[in-house]
C-alpha positions as CSV (number, residue, x, y, z in Angstrom):
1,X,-3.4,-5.0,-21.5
2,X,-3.1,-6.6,-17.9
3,X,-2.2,-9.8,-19.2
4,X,0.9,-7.9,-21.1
5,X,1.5,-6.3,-18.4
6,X,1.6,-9.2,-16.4
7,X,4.3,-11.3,-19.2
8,X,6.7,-8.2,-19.2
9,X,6.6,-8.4,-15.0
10,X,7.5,-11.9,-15.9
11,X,10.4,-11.6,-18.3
12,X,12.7,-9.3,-16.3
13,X,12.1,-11.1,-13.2
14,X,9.7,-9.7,-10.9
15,X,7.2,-11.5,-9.6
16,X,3.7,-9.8,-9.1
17,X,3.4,-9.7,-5.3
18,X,0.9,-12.4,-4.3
19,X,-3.2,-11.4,-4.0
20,X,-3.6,-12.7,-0.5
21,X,-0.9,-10.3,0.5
22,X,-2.2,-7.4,-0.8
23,X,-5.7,-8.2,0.8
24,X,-4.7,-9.0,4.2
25,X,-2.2,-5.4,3.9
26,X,-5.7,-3.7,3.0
27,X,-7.6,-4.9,5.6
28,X,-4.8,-4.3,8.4
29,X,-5.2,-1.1,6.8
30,X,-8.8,-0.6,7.2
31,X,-8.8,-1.5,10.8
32,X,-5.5,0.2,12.0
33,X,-7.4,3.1,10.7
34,X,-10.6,3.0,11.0
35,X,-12.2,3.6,7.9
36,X,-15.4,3.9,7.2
37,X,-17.6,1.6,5.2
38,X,-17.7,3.6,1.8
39,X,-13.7,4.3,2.0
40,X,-12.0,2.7,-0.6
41,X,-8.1,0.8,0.0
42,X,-5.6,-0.4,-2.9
43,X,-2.3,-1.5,-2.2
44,X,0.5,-1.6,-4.3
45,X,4.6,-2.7,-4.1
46,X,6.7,-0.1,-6.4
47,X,10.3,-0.9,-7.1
48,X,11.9,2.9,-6.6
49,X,15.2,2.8,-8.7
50,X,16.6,6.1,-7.1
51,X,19.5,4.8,-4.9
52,X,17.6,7.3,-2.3
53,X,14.6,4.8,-2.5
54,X,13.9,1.6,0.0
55,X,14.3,-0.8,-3.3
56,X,10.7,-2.5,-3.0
57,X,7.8,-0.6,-1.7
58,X,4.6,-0.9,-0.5
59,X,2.2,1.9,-1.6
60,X,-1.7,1.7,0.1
61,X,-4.1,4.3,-1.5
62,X,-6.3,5.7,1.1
63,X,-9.7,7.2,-1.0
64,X,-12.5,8.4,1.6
65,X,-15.5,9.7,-0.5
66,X,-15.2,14.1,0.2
67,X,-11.4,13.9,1.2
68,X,-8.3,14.1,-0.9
69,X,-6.8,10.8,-1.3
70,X,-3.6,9.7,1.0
71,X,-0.5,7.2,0.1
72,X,0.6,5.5,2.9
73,X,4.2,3.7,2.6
74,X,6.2,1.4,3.6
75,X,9.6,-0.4,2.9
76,X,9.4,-3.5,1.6
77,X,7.1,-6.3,0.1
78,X,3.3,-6.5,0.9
79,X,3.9,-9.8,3.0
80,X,6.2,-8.0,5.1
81,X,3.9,-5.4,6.6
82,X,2.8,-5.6,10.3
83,X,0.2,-3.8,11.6
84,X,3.3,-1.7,14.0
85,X,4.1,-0.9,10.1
86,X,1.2,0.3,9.1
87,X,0.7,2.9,12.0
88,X,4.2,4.3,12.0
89,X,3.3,5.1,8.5
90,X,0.0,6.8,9.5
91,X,1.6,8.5,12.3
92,X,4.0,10.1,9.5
93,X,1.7,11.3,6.9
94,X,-0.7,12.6,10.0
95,X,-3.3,10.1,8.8
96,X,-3.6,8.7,12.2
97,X,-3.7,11.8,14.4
98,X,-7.0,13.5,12.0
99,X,-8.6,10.3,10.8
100,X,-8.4,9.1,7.4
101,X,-10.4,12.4,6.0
């Protein structure tokens, strides 16, 4: 199914945002917040068609074993993040101010 998945991305044009890219987001992640050892990070990029939407986005999944799980985003392609980024996004979904539980 991935590798479907992967040929439609293909076909109309998007490319599938690099793996180092989405690593290096996840760890900025994990450091800029703090998480613990058994929290879990995936990062995303969404394309939001409502004209309300950034365009490209990038989503990181914030899953802490006992708390509900967070979304942190931020406009624009996983390569683009800075740390600055990252913690203006915290700062907005409260993340930063209680902790990642």
């Amino acid at each position: 199914m991935a590798s479907l998945l992967g040929t439609f991305a293909g076909r109309f044009g998007r490319p599938r945002p690099e793996r180092a890219a989405l690593d290096r987001v996840a760890a900025l992640a994990r450091a800029v917040l703090a998480l613990p050892a058994d929290a879990t990070v995936a990062v995303n990029e969404i394309v939001c068609a409502d004209p309300a939407c950034p365009g490209t986005e990038t989503v990181i999944l914030v899953m802490v074993p006992g708390a509900r799980t967070r979304a942190l985003k931020v406009a624009g392609e996983a390569g683009t993040v800075t740390e600055a980024m990252l913690r203006e996004a915290a700062a907005v979904d409260g993340l930063a101010a209680r902790g990642a539980g």
